[in-house]
N, C-alpha and C positions, 0 to 999 in steps of 0.2 A: 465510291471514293469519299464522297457526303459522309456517309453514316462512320467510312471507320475512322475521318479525321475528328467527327464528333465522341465518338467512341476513348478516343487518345484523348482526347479533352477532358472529359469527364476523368478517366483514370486519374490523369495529373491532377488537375481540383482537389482528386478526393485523397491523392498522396500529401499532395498540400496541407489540405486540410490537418489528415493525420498528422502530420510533421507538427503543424502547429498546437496541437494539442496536450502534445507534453516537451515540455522543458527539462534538459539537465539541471542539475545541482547546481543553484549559484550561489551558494553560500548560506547561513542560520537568519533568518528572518524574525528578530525580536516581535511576540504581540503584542497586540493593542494593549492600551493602558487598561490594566483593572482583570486582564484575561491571561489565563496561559496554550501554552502551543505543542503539543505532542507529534514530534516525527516520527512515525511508524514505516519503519524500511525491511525492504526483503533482501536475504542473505541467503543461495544456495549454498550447502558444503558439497551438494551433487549437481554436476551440470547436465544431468537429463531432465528430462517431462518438461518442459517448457506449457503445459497444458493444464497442469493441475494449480488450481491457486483458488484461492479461498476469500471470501467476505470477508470484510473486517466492519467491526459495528463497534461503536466508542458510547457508553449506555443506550444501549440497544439500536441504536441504530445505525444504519448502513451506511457505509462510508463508503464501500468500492470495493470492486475487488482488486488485490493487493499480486497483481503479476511479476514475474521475476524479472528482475531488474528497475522496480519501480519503487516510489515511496510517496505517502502524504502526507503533509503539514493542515494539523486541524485547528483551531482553535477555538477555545472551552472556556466556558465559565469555573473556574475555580472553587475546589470542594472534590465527594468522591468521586471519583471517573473508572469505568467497566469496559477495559477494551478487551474483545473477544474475536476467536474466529469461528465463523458456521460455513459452512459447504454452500455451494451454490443449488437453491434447489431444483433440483430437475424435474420436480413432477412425481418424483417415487421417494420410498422411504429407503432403498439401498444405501447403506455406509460404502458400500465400494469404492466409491470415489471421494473418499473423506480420509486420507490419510493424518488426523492430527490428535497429537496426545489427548486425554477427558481433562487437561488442567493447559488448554489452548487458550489463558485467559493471563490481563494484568489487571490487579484493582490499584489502582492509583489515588493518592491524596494531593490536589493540586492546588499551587498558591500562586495566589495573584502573580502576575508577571515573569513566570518561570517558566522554562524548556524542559521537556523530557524527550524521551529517544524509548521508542520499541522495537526490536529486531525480532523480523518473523524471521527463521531458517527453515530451511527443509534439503534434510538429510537422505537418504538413501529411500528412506522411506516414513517418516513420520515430521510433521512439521510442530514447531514450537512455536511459543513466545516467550519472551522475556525483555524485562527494563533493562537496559542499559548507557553505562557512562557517555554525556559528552563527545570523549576525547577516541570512545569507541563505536561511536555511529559518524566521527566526522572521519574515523577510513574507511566507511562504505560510503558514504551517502555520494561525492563526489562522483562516483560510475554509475548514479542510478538519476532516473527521470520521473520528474514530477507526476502522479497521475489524475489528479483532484486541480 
């Protein structure tokens, strides 16, 4: 009786936990002074695979991986910025598990104090990226939650 009310303990902790980990959307968060801030959100147009999701690296380096229904607010030094997607590596060289276009990438030119928005999709079968407007990441971003 000991172990499995300890057992239940642990479980909830650790749902806690997760709960607390990521947040919904509460709205655009201006940066810091001198810096800007890139939202980079995922959009399925297909609601299977819940399993495939991809690295995101902002000049090289890795920022998370970007699951469906989630999104991250980065903030950068201002100048070029390289966001890209790579596959998670698993230890082999297999593409099998890498469904995204060879132009999975945005090069960006960022200015001090400014917002941009990346929309990762993933379609039936190939994921994208692309920049997009404002007023077109604030009808997604609202149903997705923080992951960073």
């Amino acid at each position: 009786m000991r172990s499995r009310r300890v057992f239940l303990l642990s479980v909830f902790a650790l749902l806690l936990g997760c709960a607390s980990s990521t947040a919904q959307f509460s709205g655009l968060a201006a940066p810091d002074q001198g810096k800007a801030v890139i939202y980079i959100y995922r959009v399925d147009l297909y609601t299977g695979n819940l399993r495939v999701a991809p690295n995101v690296r902002v000049n090289y380096q890795s920022i998370g991986t970007l699951m469906k229904f989630g999104y991250f607010r980065i903030e950068v030094d201002p100048g070029p910025t390289h966001v890209a997607l790579y596959r998670l590596d698993r230890g082999d060289d297999s593409d099998i598990y890498w469904p995204a276009a060879k132009d999975a990438f945005v090069n960006l030119q960022l200015a001090p104090n400014s917002m941009y928005f990346i929309e990762l999709s993933l379609d039936r079968r190939i994921f994208s990226l692309r920049e997009t407007s404002r007023d077109t990441a604030l009808r997604s971003l609202p149903d997705l939650y923080r992951l960073n």
